[in-house]
N, C-alpha and C positions, 0 to 999 in steps of 0.2 A: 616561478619568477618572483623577485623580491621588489619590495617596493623601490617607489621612484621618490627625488627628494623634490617639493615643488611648494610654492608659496598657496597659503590658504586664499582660498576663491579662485587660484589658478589650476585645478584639479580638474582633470578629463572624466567622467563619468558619462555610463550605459543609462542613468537615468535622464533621458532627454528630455525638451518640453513636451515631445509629442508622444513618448510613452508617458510621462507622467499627466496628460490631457486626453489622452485617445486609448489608449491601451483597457481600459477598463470600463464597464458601466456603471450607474450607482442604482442603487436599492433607494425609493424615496420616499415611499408611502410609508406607513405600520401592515403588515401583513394580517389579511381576515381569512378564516375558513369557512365555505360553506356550508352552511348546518344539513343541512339536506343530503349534498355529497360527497362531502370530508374534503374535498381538492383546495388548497393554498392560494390563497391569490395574492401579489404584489404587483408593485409599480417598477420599474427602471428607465432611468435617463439612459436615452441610447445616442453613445458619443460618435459613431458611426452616420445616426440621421439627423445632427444636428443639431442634439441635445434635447431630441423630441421626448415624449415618455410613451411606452406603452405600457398595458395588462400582460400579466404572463399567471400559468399556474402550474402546481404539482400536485397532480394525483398518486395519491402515496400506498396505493395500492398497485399502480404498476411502474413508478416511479420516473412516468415521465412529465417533463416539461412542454408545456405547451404556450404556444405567443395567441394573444383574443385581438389585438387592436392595432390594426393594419397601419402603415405609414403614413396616410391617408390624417392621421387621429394625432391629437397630441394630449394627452390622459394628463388635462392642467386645471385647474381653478384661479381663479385670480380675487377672488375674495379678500377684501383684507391685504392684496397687491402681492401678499405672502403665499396665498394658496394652500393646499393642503385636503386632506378628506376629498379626493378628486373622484374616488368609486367607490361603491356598496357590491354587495354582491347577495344573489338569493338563489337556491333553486337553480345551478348551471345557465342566469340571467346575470350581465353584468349590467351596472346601469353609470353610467360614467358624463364627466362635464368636459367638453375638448375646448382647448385654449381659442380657440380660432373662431368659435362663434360665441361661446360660455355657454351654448344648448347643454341641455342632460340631452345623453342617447339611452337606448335600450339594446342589447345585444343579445339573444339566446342562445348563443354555442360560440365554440372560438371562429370556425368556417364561418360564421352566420353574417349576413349585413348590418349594421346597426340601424336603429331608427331612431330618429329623432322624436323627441317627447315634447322639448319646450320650442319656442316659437319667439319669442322675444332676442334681441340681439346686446340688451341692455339690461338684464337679469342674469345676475350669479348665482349660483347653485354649489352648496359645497356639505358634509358631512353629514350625509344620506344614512338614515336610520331606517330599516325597509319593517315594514310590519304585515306580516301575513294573514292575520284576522284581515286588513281592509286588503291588502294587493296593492298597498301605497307605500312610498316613501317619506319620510320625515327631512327636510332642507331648511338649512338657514342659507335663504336668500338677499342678496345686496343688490338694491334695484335702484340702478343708476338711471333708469328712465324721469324720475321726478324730476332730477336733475339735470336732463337734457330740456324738459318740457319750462321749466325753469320754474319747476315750482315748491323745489326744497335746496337749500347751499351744499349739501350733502348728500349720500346715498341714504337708502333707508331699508335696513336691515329688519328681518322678520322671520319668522318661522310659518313653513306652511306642510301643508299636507298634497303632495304631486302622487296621483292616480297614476300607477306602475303600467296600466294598459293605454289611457287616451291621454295622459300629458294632464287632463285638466288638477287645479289648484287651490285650495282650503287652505285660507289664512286660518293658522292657529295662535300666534303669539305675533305682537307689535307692538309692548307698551316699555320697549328697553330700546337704549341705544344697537346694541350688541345682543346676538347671539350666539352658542356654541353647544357645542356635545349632544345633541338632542340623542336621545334612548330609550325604547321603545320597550316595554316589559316581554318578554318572551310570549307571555299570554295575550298582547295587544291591548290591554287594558289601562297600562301608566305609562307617563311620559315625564323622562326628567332631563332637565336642561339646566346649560348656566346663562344667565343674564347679567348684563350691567350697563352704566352708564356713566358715561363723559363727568370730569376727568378720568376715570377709574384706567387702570388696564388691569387684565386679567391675572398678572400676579400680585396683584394688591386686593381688591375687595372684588368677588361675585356673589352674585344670588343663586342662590341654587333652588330648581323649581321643581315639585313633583307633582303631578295633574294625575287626574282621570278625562281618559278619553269617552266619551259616548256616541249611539251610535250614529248622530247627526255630525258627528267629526269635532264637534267641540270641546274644548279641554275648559277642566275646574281644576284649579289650584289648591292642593292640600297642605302643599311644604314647604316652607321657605326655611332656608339657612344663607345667613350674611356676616358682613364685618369683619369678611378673611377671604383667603382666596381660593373658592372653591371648582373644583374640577373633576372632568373625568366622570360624571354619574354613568351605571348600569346598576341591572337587575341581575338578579341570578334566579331560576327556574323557579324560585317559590313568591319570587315578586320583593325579598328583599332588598334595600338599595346597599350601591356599595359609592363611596366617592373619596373624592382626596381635598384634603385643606393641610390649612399651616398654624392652626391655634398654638400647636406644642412648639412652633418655631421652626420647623417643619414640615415638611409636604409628607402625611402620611395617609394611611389607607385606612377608611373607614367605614364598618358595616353598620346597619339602622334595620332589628328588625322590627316587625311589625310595623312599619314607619314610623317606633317612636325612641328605641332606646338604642343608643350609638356607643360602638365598642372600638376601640384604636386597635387597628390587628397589629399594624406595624410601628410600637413605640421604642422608634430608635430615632437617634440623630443619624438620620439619612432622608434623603430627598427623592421620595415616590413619584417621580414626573419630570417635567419639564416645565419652562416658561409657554404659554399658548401663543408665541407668534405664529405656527401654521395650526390649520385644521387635521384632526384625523390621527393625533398620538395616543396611544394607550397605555401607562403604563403598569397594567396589569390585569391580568385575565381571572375568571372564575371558572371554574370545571365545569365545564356542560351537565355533569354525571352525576354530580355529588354536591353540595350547598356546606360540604366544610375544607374545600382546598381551594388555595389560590396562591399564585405564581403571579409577581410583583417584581417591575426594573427599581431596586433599591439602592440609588448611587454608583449607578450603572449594571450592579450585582444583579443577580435572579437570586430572590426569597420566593422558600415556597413555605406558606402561611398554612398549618392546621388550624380551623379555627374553636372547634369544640373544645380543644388542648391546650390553646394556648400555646401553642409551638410556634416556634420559627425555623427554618435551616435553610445554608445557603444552597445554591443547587449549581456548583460548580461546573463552566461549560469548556474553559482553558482560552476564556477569549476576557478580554479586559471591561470592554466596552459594550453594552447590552444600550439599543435605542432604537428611535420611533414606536416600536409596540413590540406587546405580547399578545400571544393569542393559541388557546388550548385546539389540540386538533378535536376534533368532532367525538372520539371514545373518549378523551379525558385521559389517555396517558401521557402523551406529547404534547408539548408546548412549539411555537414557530416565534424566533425573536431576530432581527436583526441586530448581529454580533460583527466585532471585532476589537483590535489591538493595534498596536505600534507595530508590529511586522503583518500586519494585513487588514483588507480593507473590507469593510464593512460590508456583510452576505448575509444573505437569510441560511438560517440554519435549525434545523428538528432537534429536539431534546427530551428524552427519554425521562420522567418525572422521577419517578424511583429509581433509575438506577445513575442518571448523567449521562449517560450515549450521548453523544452526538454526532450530526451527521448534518454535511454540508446539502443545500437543500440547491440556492440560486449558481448559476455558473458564474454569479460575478464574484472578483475574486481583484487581489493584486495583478500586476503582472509581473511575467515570470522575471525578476532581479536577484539576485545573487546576494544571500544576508548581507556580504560582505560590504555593501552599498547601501544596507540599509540603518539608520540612526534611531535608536530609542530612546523614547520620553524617557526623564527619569521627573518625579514631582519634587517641586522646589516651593520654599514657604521664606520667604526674605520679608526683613524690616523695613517701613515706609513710613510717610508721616503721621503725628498723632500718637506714636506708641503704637503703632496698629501693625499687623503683617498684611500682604498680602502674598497669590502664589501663581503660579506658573507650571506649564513643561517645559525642561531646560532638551533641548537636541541637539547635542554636541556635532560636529563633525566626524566624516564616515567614509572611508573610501579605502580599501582593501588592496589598495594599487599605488599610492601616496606618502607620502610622511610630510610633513613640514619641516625647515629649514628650524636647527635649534633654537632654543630662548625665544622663538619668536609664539605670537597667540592670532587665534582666528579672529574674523570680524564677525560683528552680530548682529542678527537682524531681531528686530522684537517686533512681533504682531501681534496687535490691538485687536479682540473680535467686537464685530455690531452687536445693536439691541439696542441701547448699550445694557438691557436686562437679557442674556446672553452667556454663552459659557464657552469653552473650550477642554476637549477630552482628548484621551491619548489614543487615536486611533491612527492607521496609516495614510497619511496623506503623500503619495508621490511628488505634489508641488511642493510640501517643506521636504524630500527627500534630494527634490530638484537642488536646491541651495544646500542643503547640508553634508551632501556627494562631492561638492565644486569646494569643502573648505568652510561653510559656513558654520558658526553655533546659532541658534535660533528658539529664540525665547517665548512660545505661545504664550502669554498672561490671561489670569485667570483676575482681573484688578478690583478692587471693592465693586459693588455695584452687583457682580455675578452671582450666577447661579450655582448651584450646587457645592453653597455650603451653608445652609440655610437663612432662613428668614431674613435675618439680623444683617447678616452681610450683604444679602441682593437690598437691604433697603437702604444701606448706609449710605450710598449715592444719592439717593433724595435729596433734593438742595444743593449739592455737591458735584452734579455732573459739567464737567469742564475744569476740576480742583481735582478731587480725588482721583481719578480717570488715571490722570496727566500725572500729578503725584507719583501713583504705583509706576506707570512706565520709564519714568526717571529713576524711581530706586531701586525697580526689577536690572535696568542696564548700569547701575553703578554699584550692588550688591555684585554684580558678573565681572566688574573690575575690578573689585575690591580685591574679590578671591581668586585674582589673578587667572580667569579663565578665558577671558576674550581680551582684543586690544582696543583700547580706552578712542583713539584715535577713527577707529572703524564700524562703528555703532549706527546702524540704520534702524530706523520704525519704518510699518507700513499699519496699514488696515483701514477696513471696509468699511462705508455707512458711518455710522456711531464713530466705531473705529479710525473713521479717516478724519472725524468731525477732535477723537483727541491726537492720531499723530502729527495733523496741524498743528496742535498749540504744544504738543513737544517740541516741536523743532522753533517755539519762539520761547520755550523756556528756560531762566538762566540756571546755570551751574549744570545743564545737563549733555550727557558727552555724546549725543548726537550728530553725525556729521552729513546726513540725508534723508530722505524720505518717501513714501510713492502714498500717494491718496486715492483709494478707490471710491468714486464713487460720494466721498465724504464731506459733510455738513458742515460752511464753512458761514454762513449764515443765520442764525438761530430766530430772525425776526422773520424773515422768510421761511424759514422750517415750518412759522408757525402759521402765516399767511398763504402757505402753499405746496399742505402736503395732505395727504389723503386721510380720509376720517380714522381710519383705525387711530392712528399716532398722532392728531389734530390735537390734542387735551394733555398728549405725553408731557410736555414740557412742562404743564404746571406744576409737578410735583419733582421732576426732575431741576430744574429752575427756579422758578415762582411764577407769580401772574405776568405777561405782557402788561399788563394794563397799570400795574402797578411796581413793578421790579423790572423795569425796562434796562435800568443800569445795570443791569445782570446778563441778562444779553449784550448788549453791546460790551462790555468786561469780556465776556466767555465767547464773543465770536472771534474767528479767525479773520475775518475778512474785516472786521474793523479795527483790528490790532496787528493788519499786516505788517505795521514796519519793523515790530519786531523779530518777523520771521527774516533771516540770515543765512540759509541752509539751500542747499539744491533739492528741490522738489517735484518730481514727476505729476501727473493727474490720469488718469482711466474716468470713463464716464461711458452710461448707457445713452443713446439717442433719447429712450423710450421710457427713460425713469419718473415713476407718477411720485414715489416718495422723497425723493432729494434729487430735484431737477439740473440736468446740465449747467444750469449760471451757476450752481453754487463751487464747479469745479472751473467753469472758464473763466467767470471772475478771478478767483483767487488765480488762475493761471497768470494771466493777466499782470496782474501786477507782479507776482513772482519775477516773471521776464523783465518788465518793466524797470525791476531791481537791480539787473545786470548779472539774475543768479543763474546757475545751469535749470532750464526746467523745459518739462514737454506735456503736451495734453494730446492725450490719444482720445476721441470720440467713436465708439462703435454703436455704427446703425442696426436700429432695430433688439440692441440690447434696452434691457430695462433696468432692478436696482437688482445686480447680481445676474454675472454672464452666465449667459447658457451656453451657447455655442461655441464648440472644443476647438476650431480654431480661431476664438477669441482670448478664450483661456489662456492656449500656448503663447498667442501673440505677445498677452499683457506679462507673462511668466519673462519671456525670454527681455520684452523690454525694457523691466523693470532690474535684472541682475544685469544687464549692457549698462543703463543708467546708473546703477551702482557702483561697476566697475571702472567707469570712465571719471566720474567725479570721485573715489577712492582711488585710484588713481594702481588699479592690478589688471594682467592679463588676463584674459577667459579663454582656456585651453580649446575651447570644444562649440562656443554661443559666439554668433554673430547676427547683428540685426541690424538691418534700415534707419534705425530712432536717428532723427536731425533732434538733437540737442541744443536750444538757445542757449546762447552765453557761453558755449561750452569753453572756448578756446581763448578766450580774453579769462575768464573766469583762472583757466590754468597758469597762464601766467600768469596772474596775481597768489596765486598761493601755492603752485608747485616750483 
């Protein structure tokens, strides 16, 4: 059958919102193996319960898959609001933190009951280091208790030492704001962690700490490293350290033996890690076997590092995208990485060291769609202000069943990602497969500020955030008209968080050929962000900003909410009930007056959400109302999408400009 001729955004497509929300689970953890057993553990969001997570593992010796944590469990942390590092594993023992009380449990088998360890309902527990010399766990704890009792404004984060059998608790560290990565020597003897403290975050300055433990549970501090931003410590079998900082501009991988003399394995311009908004990422494993290989995510690549040699090689696996962690199986020949690409979604997957095998490990996977409907990134680097580039994946339009009507061009959506120290990679997402199936081009930005392309560029936002943001998203969508590949007229932004805090001041920016909008979730008040958001990102603003207390006119300039009247455009809102980091006013306010404008606009609130939905039929909800909202103020049919959404303004609004 030959294509059909039909206006862009009017295309029928098999990817619906409900396969592109339900059809799939996701892999969320970095996957660990246990040393004892060799069997694989991870995490998945199961779109089926809700969006709950469980344990799952593979024993790769008989190559089956097995589920640990009953429906009962939601395998979450909330630490830092972000979560992450939600399980450890030792010894066919899992030891995990469920959303629902923030207890640590103890689990001995997958059949087995869990037990509960901790007792408090106002203690977070999140990147469990288990040490076998004690039978304890290593936790950095955020104990919101002070702060119910009213005796600190804040939580108060700490490292302690949790006794694997009765639950009981050894403070170890308390003299930082912040902690992370605790790691525990193989031999149970050193312990190294990163610290830091307000303003700082963890892509700018840590400490990095390496102690001895003794046998009264006490740690002494031998090593400090600061002034960059240091991440990721482990040991490797002989107790030397291995970590990642960015002195070379940079995030690379660095060995310290003896604890004194520090070698860069990986001196490349590539970016060994990630930003630390979650707990629990690895990005690079050391051979159980051997103390001179190691397998490193290097700008999403796997390097595997000789170190005696001074080699590098890439270790090619046919997937684009390599994240959350690595982690060598228990012999040392195979590595477990969660992998993917623009035609598939990100699975955990085994890789043969020496030779490249690979083999699909977790069932999660795309669902079954037909290339023909599927859109691939291609990476795009366009001119923006200052002299400066920045870059993007451009996702053209896709549908195997369509053509467009001649001389005529797509409309574009361009989405803004959070953090706003944050990144965007080319991996399969069904929801931008959703829009660019129906007709859409869509432009992920990657805008100054991000990650992964070093140093220099994630800091260039400093001072800048609310300018340059906005900046790149105006000349990422008028580079797309320039070169005549989308139409000028039909230019929508969205994006989350961070994200929705700059599609706001796009849509009041002049010269930019934006005609809508959709806000999730997004920052539209910046004196409030600062007055009423939770400790991790309490201090963010000063370096991204300047001080409240002294550069107020900065805020007030860079909020949306106090420069509303410039906003002219139809704009949508999403909002969690339950968001501790950018609370609902900051989306019904601006809803608010939007209406108030006479503009098309809606504010969806889902209970029980928090900052970034979980549950898949919230997802689909916000998916299908957000291209309805697009299509009614652009002013196209949608072949295939109908939705509920009451649109204020909508129909006065149309006669005034259709």
């Amino acid at each position: 059958m030959g294509t059909r001729e039909a206006a862009y955004g009017s295309w029928a497509s098999p990817v619906t919102a409900e396969v592109a929300t339900m059809a799939s689970n996701e892999v969320v953890e970095a996957p660990q193996v246990d040393p004892v057993t060799g069997c694989v553990f991870w995490c998945e969001r199961l779109c089926k319960e809700a969006g709950n997570t469980a344990v799952f593992h593979f024993n790769p010796d008989t190559g089956e898959i097995v589920r640990w944590t009953n429906q009962g469990f939601d395998v979450r942390t909330k630490v830092h609001e972000y979560g992450g590092g939600a399980f450890t594993v030792y010894d066919n023992t899992i030891y995990f933190a469920h959303s629902g009380d923030g207890a640590i449990y103890r689990q001995d088998g997958p059949q087995v009951a869990p037990t509960r360890l901790t007792r408090s309902h106002n203690r977070r527990y999140t990147d469990g280091s288990y040490c076998p010399l004690m039978d304890a766990i290593v936790y950095v704890v955020e104990d919101h208790e002070v702060v119910k009792q009213g005796k600190a404004v804040e939580p108060c984060n700490t490292l302690v030492l949790l006794d694997a059998k009765t639950g009981e608790e050894t403070l170890l560290a308390s003299d930082a704001d912040f902690f992370a990565a605790p790691s525990v020597s193989p031999d149970g003897t050193l312990l190294a962690w990163i610290q830091w403290h307000h303003p700082q975050m963890p892509w700018w300055n840590t400490q990095l700490c390496v102690a001895k433990i003794n046998d009264q549970k006490q740690v002494n501090i031998i090593i400090t490293r600061q002034n960059r931003s240091n991440m990721m410590p482990s040991f490797d079998r002989g107790n030397s350290l291995y970590y990642v900082h960015d002195q070379t501009g940079w995030w690379n991988l660095y060995k310290i033996t003896d604890l004194k003399v520090e070698v860069n394995l990986t001196p490349e311009s590539k970016e060994v890690g990630w930003p630390m908004w979650q707990f629990g990422w690895r990005a690079y494993a050391v051979n159980p076997k051997t103390d001179n290989e190691v397998v490193a995510v290097a700008s999403h690549e796997l390097m595997v590092v000789e170190i005696e040699s001074h080699t590098r090689r890439s270790l090619p696996t046919g997937y684009a995208v390599h994240l959350h962690g690595v982690v060598y199986s228990k012999d040392g020949t195979q590595v477990y990485v969660v992998a993917g690409d623009g035609g598939r979604a990100a699975r955990l997957i085994q890789v043969t060291v020496a030779t490249g095998e690979v083999k699909g490990v977790s069932e999660v996977g795309e669902a079954v769609i037909h290339p023909g409907y599927i859109s691939h990134p291609s990476h795009i680097r366009f001119p923006t202000t200052h002299d400066d580039f920045a870059y993007g994946y451009l996702y053209l339009p896709k549908n195997k069943d369509f053509r467009a009507p001649e001389g005529t061009k797509p409309p574009l959506l361009v989405r803004v990602h959070g953090g706003p120290t944050g990144e965007t990679f080319p991996i399969l997402h069904l929801t931008y497969q959703f829009f660019t199936s129906r007709g859409f081009a869509l432009l992920d930005l990657n805008y100054r500020g991000s990650t992964g392309y070093g140093t220099q560029y994630r800091n260039k936002l400093n001072g800048k955030w609310g300018i340059l943001d906005v900046d790149d998203a105006v000349a990422g969508a008028n580079y797309l008209v320039k070169e005549n590949i989308v139409d000028a007229s039909k230019v929508c932004v969205d994006g989350g968080s961070a994200g929705g805090f700059t599609t706001l001041l796009v849509l009041m920016s002049e010269n930019a050929p934006f005609a809508a909008g959709a806000s999730f979730y997004g920052v539209s008040d910046l004196e409030l962000l600062v007055n009423d958001t939770h400790k991790f990102e309490s201090r963010y603003m000063e370096t991204l900003v300047g001080s409240i207390h002294t550069q107020k006119h900065l805020y007030d300039a860079r909020s949306p909410i106090k420069n509303a009247k410039k906003l002219g455009k139809p704009t949508i809102f999403f909002q969690g009930s339950e968001d501790k980091i950018v609370i609902p006013s900051h989306s019904k306010d601006m809803y608010d007056i939007v209406k108030n404008k006479g503009l098309p606009s809606a504010y969806i609130l889902f209970e029980g959400e928090a900052h970034g939905f979980i549950k898949p039929e919230n997802i689909k909800s916000s998916l299908v109302d957000e291209l309805y909202f697009f299509s009614q103020v652009l002013d196209f049919t949608l072949a295939d999408v109908t939705s509920d959404l009451v649109i204020d303004n909508l129909e006065s609004w149309k006669e005034k400009h259709h």
